[in-house]
LOMIZA-368012 format. One record per atom (N, C-alpha, C): x, y negated, z. Coordinates in steps of 0.02 Angstrom, whole numbers, plus 50000, padded with zeros to 5 digits. Example, Ala and Ser with C-alpha at 12.3 -4.5 7.8 and 13.67 -1.06 7.14 Angstrom:
! LOMIZA-368012
506605028450390506155022550390506605016550390506425011250354506845005350357506454999850394
! end
This chain:
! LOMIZA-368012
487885049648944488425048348990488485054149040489085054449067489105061249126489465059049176489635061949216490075061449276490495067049279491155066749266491305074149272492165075649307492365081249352492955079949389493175085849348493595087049337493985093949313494695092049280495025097949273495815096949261495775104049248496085105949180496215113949149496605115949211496615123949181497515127849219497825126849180497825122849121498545125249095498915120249121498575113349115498555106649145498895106049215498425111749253498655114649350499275114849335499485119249286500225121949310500735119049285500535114349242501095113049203501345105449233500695101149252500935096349307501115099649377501005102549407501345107649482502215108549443502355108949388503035113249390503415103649367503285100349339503435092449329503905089049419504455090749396505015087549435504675081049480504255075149449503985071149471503335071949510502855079149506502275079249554502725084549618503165089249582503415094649650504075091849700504305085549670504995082549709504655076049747504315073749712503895067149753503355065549781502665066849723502085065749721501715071449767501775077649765501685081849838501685079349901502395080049900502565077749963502135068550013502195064149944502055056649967500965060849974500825063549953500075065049975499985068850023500415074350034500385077050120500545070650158500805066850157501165061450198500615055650212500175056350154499765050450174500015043450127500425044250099500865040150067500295038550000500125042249980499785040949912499305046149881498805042649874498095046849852497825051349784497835055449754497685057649695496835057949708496605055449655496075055449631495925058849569495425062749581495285067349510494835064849464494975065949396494305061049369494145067149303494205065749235494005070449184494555073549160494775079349169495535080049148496015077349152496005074149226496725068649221496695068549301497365066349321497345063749416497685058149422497345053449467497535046949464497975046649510498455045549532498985045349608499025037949630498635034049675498505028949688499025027849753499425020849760499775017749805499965012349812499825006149862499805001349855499394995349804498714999949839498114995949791497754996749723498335002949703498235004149613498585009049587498515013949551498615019649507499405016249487499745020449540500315019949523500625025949484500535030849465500475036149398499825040749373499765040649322499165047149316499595052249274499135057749278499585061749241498715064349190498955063149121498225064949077498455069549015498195071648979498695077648913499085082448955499735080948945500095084148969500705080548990500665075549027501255070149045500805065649099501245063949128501485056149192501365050549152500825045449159500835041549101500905032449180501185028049158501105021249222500795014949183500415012549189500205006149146500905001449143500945000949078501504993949082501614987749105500794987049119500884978349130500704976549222500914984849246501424985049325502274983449312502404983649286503134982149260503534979349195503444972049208503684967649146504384969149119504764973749174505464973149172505294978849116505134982149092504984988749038505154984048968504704979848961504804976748901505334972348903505744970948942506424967848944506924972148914506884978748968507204985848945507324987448875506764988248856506584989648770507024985948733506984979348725507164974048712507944972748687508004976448762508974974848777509134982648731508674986248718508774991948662508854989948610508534985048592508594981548522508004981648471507474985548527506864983448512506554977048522506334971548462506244963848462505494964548463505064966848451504304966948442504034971248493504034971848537503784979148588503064980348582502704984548563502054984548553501724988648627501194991148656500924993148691500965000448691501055002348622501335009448626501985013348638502425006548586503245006048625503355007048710502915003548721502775002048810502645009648848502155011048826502065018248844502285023848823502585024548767503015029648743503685031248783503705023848803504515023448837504335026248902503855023948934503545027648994503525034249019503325037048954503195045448955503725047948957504365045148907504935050648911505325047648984505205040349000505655038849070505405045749125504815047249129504475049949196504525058449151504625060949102504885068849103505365070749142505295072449182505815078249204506315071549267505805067249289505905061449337506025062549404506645061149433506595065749496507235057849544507235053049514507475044949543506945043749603507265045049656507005040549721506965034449702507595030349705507605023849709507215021849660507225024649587506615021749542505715021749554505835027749582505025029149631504965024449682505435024149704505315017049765505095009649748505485009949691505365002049641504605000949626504625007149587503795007049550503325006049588503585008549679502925008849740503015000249751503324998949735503744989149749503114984649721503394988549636502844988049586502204985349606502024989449602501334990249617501104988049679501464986149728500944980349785501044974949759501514974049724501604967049698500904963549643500924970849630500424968749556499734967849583499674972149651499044970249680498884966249734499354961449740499394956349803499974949449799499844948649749499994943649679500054935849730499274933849750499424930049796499534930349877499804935949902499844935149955499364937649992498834938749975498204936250023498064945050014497724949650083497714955150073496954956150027496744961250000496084965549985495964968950012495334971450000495044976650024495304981250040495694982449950495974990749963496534991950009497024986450040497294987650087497124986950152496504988950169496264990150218495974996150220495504998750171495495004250178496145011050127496755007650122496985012250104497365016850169497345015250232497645017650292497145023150300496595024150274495975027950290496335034150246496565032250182496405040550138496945046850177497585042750205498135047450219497875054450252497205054150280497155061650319496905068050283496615065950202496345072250178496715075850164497185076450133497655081350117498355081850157498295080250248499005079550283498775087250317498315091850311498535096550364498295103350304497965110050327498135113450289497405114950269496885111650272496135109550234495965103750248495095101750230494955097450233494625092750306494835089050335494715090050410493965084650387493495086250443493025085950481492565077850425492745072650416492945067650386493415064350353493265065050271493955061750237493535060450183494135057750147494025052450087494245056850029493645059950005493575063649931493815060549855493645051449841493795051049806493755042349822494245038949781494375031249771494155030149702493955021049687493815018849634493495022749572492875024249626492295029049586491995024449532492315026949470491745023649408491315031149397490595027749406489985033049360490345035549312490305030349261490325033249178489515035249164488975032649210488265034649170487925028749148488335024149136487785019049116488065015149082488865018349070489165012349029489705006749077489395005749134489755000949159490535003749161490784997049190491574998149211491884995749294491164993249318491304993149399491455001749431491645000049497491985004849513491835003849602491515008449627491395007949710491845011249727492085007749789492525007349817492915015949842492365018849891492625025949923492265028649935492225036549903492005041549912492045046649988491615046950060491875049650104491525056550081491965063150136491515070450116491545070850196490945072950233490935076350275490975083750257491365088650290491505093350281490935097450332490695096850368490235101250413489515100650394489395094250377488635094050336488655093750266489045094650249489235094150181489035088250132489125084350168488675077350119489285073550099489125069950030489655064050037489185058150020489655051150058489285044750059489735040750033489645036249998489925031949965489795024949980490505020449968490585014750025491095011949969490735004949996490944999549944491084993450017491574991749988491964986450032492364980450021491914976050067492164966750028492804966150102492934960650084493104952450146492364947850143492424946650201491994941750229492034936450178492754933850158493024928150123492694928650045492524935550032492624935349952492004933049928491964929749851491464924149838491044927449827490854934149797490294939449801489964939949844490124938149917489704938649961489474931649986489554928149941489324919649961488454918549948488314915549987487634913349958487504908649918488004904549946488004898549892487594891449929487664887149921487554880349917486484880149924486544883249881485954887349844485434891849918486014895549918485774899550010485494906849944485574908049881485644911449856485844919949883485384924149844485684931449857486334932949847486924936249887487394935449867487594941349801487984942249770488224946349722488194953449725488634954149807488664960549835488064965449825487414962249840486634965049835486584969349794486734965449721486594968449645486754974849647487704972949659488134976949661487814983349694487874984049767487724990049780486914992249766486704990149744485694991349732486194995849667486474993149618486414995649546487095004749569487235003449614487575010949622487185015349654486855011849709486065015549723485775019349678485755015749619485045018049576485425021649527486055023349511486365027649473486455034049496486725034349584486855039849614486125042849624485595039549632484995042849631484495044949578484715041049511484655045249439485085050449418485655051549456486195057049432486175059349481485865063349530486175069649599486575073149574486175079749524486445085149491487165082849478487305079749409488025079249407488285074849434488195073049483488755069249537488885076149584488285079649617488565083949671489035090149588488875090949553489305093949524490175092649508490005086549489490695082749473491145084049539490715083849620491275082949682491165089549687491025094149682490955101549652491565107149652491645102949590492325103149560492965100549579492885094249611493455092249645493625093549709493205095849729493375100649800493805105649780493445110049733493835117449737494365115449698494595110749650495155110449620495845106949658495625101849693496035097249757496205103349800495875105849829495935109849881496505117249857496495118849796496955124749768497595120549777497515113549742498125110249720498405108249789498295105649848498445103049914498505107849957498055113249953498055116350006498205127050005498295126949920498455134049905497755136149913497125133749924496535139349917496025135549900495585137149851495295134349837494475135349876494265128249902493635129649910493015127649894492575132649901491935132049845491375128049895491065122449883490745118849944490265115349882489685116049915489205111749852488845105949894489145102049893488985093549930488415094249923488085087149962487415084649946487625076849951487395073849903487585068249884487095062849937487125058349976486825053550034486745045349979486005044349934485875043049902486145034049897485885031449961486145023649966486985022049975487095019149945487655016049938487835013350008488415015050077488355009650105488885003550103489154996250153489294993150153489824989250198490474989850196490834987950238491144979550216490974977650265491314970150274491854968150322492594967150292493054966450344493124960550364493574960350406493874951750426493064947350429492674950450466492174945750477492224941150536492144934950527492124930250595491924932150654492354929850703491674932850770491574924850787491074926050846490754917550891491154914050898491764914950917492254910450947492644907450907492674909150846493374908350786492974906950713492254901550753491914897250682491844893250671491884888050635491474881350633490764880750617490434876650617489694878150611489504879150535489934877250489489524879550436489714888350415490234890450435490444897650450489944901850480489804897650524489154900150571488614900750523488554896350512487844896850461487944899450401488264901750349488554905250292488534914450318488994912150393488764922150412487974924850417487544921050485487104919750494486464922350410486624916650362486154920250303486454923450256487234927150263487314932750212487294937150260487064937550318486714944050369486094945750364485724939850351484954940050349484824941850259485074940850229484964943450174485304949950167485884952650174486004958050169485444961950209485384962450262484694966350307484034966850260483864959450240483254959750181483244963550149484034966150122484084971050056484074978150085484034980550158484084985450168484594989250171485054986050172485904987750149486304990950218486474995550234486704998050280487414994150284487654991550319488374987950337488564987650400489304988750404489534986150453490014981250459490024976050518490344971050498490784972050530491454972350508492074972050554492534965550560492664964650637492984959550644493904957650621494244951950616494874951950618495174957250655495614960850654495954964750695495614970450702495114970950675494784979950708494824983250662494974990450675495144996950647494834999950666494335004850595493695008050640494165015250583494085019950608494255027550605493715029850541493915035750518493395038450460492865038850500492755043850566492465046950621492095040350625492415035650666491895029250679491525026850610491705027150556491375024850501490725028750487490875036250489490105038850475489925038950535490075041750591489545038950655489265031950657489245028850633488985022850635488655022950584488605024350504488265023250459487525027550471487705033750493487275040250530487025038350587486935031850608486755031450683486815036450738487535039150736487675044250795487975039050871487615041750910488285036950981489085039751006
! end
Protein backbone atom coordinates (compact mmCIF):
# COMPACT_ATOMS: atom_id res chain seq x y z
CA UNK A 1 0.00 0.00 0.00
CA UNK A 2 1.34 3.75 -0.37
CA UNK A 3 0.25 7.09 0.24
CA UNK A 4 0.90 9.18 -2.55
CA UNK A 5 -0.05 13.10 -3.72
CA UNK A 6 1.01 13.96 -7.25
CA UNK A 7 -0.62 15.21 -10.50
CA UNK A 8 1.67 15.07 -13.96
CA UNK A 9 2.43 18.49 -16.04
CA UNK A 10 0.79 17.39 -18.64
CA UNK A 11 -2.23 16.86 -16.34
CA UNK A 12 -1.04 20.76 -14.65
CA UNK A 13 -1.66 22.24 -17.81
CA UNK A 14 -4.14 20.81 -19.43
CA UNK A 15 -6.66 21.09 -16.42
CA UNK A 16 -5.28 25.05 -15.80
CA UNK A 17 -6.34 25.73 -19.61
CA UNK A 18 -10.19 23.69 -18.97
CA UNK A 19 -12.82 26.61 -19.22
CA UNK A 20 -14.28 24.95 -15.97
CA UNK A 21 -10.98 25.10 -13.49
CA UNK A 22 -9.79 28.86 -15.17
CA UNK A 23 -13.58 30.53 -15.34
CA UNK A 24 -14.80 29.00 -11.98
CA UNK A 25 -12.93 26.56 -9.94
CA UNK A 26 -9.84 29.15 -9.45
CA UNK A 27 -11.52 31.70 -8.66
CA UNK A 28 -14.36 29.75 -6.03
CA UNK A 29 -10.69 28.47 -4.17
CA UNK A 30 -9.09 31.91 -3.85
CA UNK A 31 -12.53 32.81 -2.47
CA UNK A 32 -12.69 30.24 0.03
CA UNK A 33 -15.66 28.93 -1.76
CA UNK A 34 -14.29 25.45 -2.38
CA UNK A 35 -11.37 23.23 -1.50
CA UNK A 36 -9.15 21.12 -3.92
CA UNK A 37 -7.66 18.32 -2.46
CA UNK A 38 -4.81 16.47 -4.04
CA UNK A 39 -4.71 12.81 -3.96
CA UNK A 40 -2.85 10.28 -6.75
CA UNK A 41 -3.06 11.95 -10.03
CA UNK A 42 -6.29 13.49 -9.58
CA UNK A 43 -7.80 16.82 -7.50
CA UNK A 44 -10.75 16.57 -5.62
CA UNK A 45 -12.67 20.20 -5.54
CA UNK A 46 -14.78 19.79 -2.42
CA UNK A 47 -18.06 22.12 -1.56
CA UNK A 48 -20.77 21.75 0.52
CA UNK A 49 -19.70 18.66 2.37
CA UNK A 50 -18.52 16.57 -0.74
CA UNK A 51 -16.44 16.40 -3.96
CA UNK A 52 -18.35 18.39 -5.96
CA UNK A 53 -15.92 17.74 -9.19
CA UNK A 54 -12.62 15.92 -9.54
CA UNK A 55 -10.74 16.21 -12.34
CA UNK A 56 -8.65 12.49 -12.94
CA UNK A 57 -7.15 11.31 -16.73
CA UNK A 58 -7.70 14.06 -18.41
CA UNK A 59 -11.32 15.44 -17.68
CA UNK A 60 -13.85 16.98 -14.85
CA UNK A 61 -15.49 13.85 -13.82
CA UNK A 62 -19.09 14.56 -10.81
CA UNK A 63 -20.52 11.40 -9.23
CA UNK A 64 -24.03 10.84 -10.56
CA UNK A 65 -25.84 9.84 -7.76
CA UNK A 66 -25.35 13.92 -6.63
CA UNK A 67 -27.83 14.43 -9.36
CA UNK A 68 -30.84 12.17 -10.13
CA UNK A 69 -31.99 14.78 -12.59
CA UNK A 70 -28.91 13.29 -15.07
CA UNK A 71 -30.68 10.11 -15.44
CA UNK A 72 -34.00 11.79 -16.15
CA UNK A 73 -31.97 13.89 -18.79
CA UNK A 74 -30.66 10.78 -20.51
CA UNK A 75 -33.88 9.34 -20.54
CA UNK A 76 -35.83 12.26 -22.11
CA UNK A 77 -32.82 11.47 -24.85
CA UNK A 78 -34.33 8.36 -25.41
CA UNK A 79 -32.01 6.58 -23.50
CA UNK A 80 -34.49 3.76 -21.55
CA UNK A 81 -31.73 1.70 -19.61
CA UNK A 82 -29.13 4.35 -18.24
CA UNK A 83 -26.24 2.42 -16.95
CA UNK A 84 -23.52 4.05 -14.59
CA UNK A 85 -21.33 4.61 -17.41
CA UNK A 86 -24.11 6.29 -19.56
CA UNK A 87 -24.20 8.43 -16.30
CA UNK A 88 -20.74 9.39 -16.46
CA UNK A 89 -20.00 9.59 -19.96
CA UNK A 90 -22.73 12.14 -20.15
CA UNK A 91 -20.91 13.93 -17.33
CA UNK A 92 -17.61 14.22 -19.00
CA UNK A 93 -18.78 15.67 -22.23
CA UNK A 94 -21.52 18.05 -20.11
CA UNK A 95 -18.33 19.62 -18.06
CA UNK A 96 -15.74 19.94 -21.46
CA UNK A 97 -15.29 23.13 -22.26
CA UNK A 98 -18.12 24.11 -19.18
CA UNK A 99 -18.20 27.61 -18.48
CA UNK A 100 -22.60 27.76 -17.11
CA UNK A 101 -22.75 29.76 -13.90
CA UNK A 102 -26.16 28.98 -13.30
CA UNK A 103 -25.37 25.21 -13.91
CA UNK A 104 -22.33 25.53 -11.46
CA UNK A 105 -24.61 27.06 -9.06
CA UNK A 106 -27.13 24.10 -9.30
CA UNK A 107 -24.50 21.43 -8.88
CA UNK A 108 -23.18 23.67 -5.57
CA UNK A 109 -27.33 23.22 -4.72
CA UNK A 110 -26.48 19.67 -5.48
CA UNK A 111 -24.38 18.80 -3.37
CA UNK A 112 -25.51 20.32 0.12
CA UNK A 113 -28.47 18.68 -0.59
CA UNK A 114 -26.83 15.37 -1.00
CA UNK A 115 -24.96 16.03 2.16
CA UNK A 116 -27.64 17.31 4.50
CA UNK A 117 -30.40 15.07 3.37
CA UNK A 118 -31.95 15.37 6.79
CA UNK A 119 -31.59 18.65 7.77
CA UNK A 120 -29.51 18.12 10.59
CA UNK A 121 -25.86 19.77 10.12
CA UNK A 122 -22.27 17.47 10.14
CA UNK A 123 -19.26 17.82 10.94
CA UNK A 124 -18.05 18.82 7.71
CA UNK A 125 -20.06 21.88 7.84
CA UNK A 126 -18.46 23.07 10.56
CA UNK A 127 -15.26 22.65 9.75
CA UNK A 128 -15.69 23.59 6.20
CA UNK A 129 -15.56 27.59 7.19
CA UNK A 130 -11.96 26.60 8.35
CA UNK A 131 -10.42 25.54 4.78
CA UNK A 132 -11.28 29.07 2.94
CA UNK A 133 -7.83 30.64 4.13
CA UNK A 134 -5.17 28.38 2.43
CA UNK A 135 -5.21 29.40 -0.82
CA UNK A 136 -7.06 33.24 -0.31
CA UNK A 137 -3.75 35.25 -0.27
CA UNK A 138 -0.52 34.87 -2.23
CA UNK A 139 1.15 31.69 0.00
CA UNK A 140 0.55 29.63 2.58
CA UNK A 141 -0.37 31.63 5.77
CA UNK A 142 0.94 30.74 9.18
CA UNK A 143 -1.95 27.86 9.77
CA UNK A 144 -4.11 26.13 7.19
CA UNK A 145 -5.71 23.18 6.09
CA UNK A 146 -3.39 21.09 3.69
CA UNK A 147 -5.72 18.45 3.02
CA UNK A 148 -9.61 17.05 3.66
CA UNK A 149 -10.99 13.47 3.79
CA UNK A 150 -7.57 11.89 4.22
CA UNK A 151 -7.83 8.16 3.22
CA UNK A 152 -4.27 6.29 3.99
CA UNK A 153 -4.63 3.79 1.28
CA UNK A 154 -2.01 1.68 3.68
CA UNK A 155 -4.01 -0.77 5.05
CA UNK A 156 -6.71 -1.20 2.82
CA UNK A 157 -9.24 0.61 4.74
CA UNK A 158 -11.80 3.07 3.32
CA UNK A 159 -12.29 5.40 6.45
CA UNK A 160 -11.16 8.71 5.92
CA UNK A 161 -9.95 11.43 8.83
CA UNK A 162 -11.34 14.21 8.77
CA UNK A 163 -8.42 17.29 8.26
CA UNK A 164 -5.17 17.61 7.47
CA UNK A 165 -3.68 21.07 9.28
CA UNK A 166 0.13 22.38 7.99
CA UNK A 167 1.79 24.70 10.17
CA UNK A 168 3.90 26.59 7.96
CA UNK A 169 6.66 27.93 10.49
CA UNK A 170 7.34 24.58 12.24
CA UNK A 171 6.65 22.76 9.54
CA UNK A 172 4.55 20.03 11.01
CA UNK A 173 1.24 18.80 9.97
CA UNK A 174 -1.48 17.38 12.49
CA UNK A 175 -4.31 15.64 11.66
CA UNK A 176 -7.87 16.03 13.15
CA UNK A 177 -10.78 14.04 13.07
CA UNK A 178 -14.08 15.53 14.06
CA UNK A 179 -17.52 14.25 15.57
CA UNK A 180 -20.94 16.04 17.14
CA UNK A 181 -21.39 15.46 20.56
CA UNK A 182 -24.81 13.86 19.17
CA UNK A 183 -23.18 11.29 16.91
CA UNK A 184 -23.66 7.52 18.00
CA UNK A 185 -19.83 6.85 17.64
CA UNK A 186 -19.26 8.70 20.44
CA UNK A 187 -21.91 6.96 22.66
CA UNK A 188 -20.98 4.74 25.35
CA UNK A 189 -23.82 3.04 25.43
CA UNK A 190 -26.26 1.68 27.97
CA UNK A 191 -23.28 -0.59 28.47
CA UNK A 192 -21.06 2.70 29.64
CA UNK A 193 -18.99 0.99 26.80
CA UNK A 194 -15.76 2.48 24.93
CA UNK A 195 -17.11 4.65 22.51
CA UNK A 196 -16.30 4.01 18.66
CA UNK A 197 -14.49 7.24 18.20
CA UNK A 198 -11.41 5.49 20.38
CA UNK A 199 -10.81 2.71 17.75
CA UNK A 200 -11.23 5.14 15.21
CA UNK A 201 -8.60 7.53 16.01
CA UNK A 202 -6.04 4.80 17.90
CA UNK A 203 -6.19 2.92 14.26
CA UNK A 204 -5.03 6.38 12.32
CA UNK A 205 -2.53 6.75 15.09
CA UNK A 206 -0.95 3.61 14.33
CA UNK A 207 -0.93 4.00 10.51
CA UNK A 208 0.50 7.58 10.51
CA UNK A 209 3.15 6.18 12.82
CA UNK A 210 3.91 2.99 10.64
CA UNK A 211 4.05 5.30 7.52
CA UNK A 212 6.15 8.79 8.47
CA UNK A 213 8.35 8.46 5.36
CA UNK A 214 5.55 8.35 2.84
CA UNK A 215 3.09 10.41 4.43
CA UNK A 216 5.72 13.37 5.01
CA UNK A 217 6.47 12.52 1.32
CA UNK A 218 3.03 12.33 -0.07
CA UNK A 219 2.41 16.22 1.76
CA UNK A 220 5.80 16.75 0.12
CA UNK A 221 4.47 16.81 -2.91
CA UNK A 222 1.39 18.51 -2.31
CA UNK A 223 2.85 21.46 -1.06
CA UNK A 224 5.06 22.14 -3.97
CA UNK A 225 2.38 21.14 -6.45
CA UNK A 226 -0.78 23.24 -4.67
CA UNK A 227 1.40 25.99 -4.16
CA UNK A 228 2.63 26.31 -8.23
CA UNK A 229 -1.09 25.71 -8.99
CA UNK A 230 -2.62 28.57 -6.33
CA UNK A 231 0.00 30.56 -5.92
CA UNK A 232 2.43 30.65 -9.28
CA UNK A 233 5.52 29.26 -7.18
CA UNK A 234 6.13 26.39 -6.13
CA UNK A 235 7.29 25.52 -2.68
CA UNK A 236 9.65 22.95 -1.53
CA UNK A 237 8.90 22.35 2.42
CA UNK A 238 9.52 18.84 3.88
CA UNK A 239 6.81 18.54 6.80
CA UNK A 240 7.19 16.56 9.82
CA UNK A 241 4.31 14.59 10.33
CA UNK A 242 2.80 15.13 14.51
CA UNK A 243 2.19 11.34 15.03
CA UNK A 244 -1.29 11.23 17.26
CA UNK A 245 -4.27 11.78 15.68
CA UNK A 246 -6.11 14.66 17.46
CA UNK A 247 -9.88 15.19 18.36
CA UNK A 248 -12.51 17.70 17.93
CA UNK A 249 -15.96 17.50 19.39
CA UNK A 250 -18.58 20.10 18.38
CA UNK A 251 -21.91 21.16 19.69
CA UNK A 252 -20.91 19.80 23.04
CA UNK A 253 -23.38 20.51 25.99
CA UNK A 254 -22.42 22.97 28.49
CA UNK A 255 -23.82 22.86 32.57
CA UNK A 256 -26.71 24.76 32.00
CA UNK A 257 -28.37 23.21 28.77
CA UNK A 258 -28.49 19.31 30.36
CA UNK A 259 -30.58 16.95 31.76
CA UNK A 260 -29.04 14.57 34.05
CA UNK A 261 -28.63 11.77 31.97
CA UNK A 262 -26.75 14.20 29.31
CA UNK A 263 -24.83 14.97 32.23
CA UNK A 264 -23.85 11.68 32.84
CA UNK A 265 -23.34 10.34 29.06
CA UNK A 266 -20.80 13.65 28.75
CA UNK A 267 -19.27 13.08 32.09
CA UNK A 268 -18.10 9.17 30.89
CA UNK A 269 -17.42 9.80 27.14
CA UNK A 270 -14.86 12.46 28.82
CA UNK A 271 -13.47 10.07 31.17
CA UNK A 272 -12.94 7.58 28.69
CA UNK A 273 -11.78 9.60 25.96
CA UNK A 274 -8.90 11.02 28.59
CA UNK A 275 -8.31 7.11 29.47
CA UNK A 276 -7.45 6.81 25.82
CA UNK A 277 -5.09 9.59 25.89
CA UNK A 278 -6.82 11.30 23.12
CA UNK A 279 -6.06 14.91 22.79
CA UNK A 280 -9.64 16.77 22.29
CA UNK A 281 -11.27 19.64 22.41
CA UNK A 282 -14.67 20.08 23.31
CA UNK A 283 -16.50 22.80 21.72
CA UNK A 284 -19.60 24.23 22.81
CA UNK A 285 -23.03 25.21 20.78
CA UNK A 286 -22.18 28.42 19.19
CA UNK A 287 -18.34 28.52 19.45
CA UNK A 288 -16.00 29.15 16.68
CA UNK A 289 -12.52 28.35 17.42
CA UNK A 290 -9.98 29.77 14.50
CA UNK A 291 -7.23 27.40 12.80
CA UNK A 292 -4.74 29.58 15.20
CA UNK A 293 -6.97 28.66 18.27
CA UNK A 294 -7.11 25.02 17.12
CA UNK A 295 -3.35 24.32 17.13
CA UNK A 296 -2.67 26.58 20.07
CA UNK A 297 -4.64 24.55 22.01
CA UNK A 298 -3.75 21.09 20.72
CA UNK A 299 0.18 22.42 21.29
CA UNK A 300 -0.64 23.66 24.66
CA UNK A 301 0.37 27.27 23.71
CA UNK A 302 -1.49 30.28 25.90
Amino acid sequence: MSFIRSFGDDQFQKMKDEPLFKDLLYGAVKEGDVFPALRKNEFDFYHGGGCLFKYSGKSFKRNPAYDPVIKEKLKSEGKKNVSPISEKAYIERHLKNFTDTKNYDDFKIKNKEHFSKDGKPRERQYLEPLYGVTYSGDTFPKICVLDIEVRFNLDGSKKKCDMALLNTISKEIMFIEAKLFSDPRMSCGENNREPEVIDQVRKYSSLIQSYPYEINEGYKNCIRITSRLFFNSEIIMTPHIIEDVKLLVYETPCDDDMSKNVYRARKNLKEKIEKAEIDTIWIKKQENLSLNEIWDRFTRKP
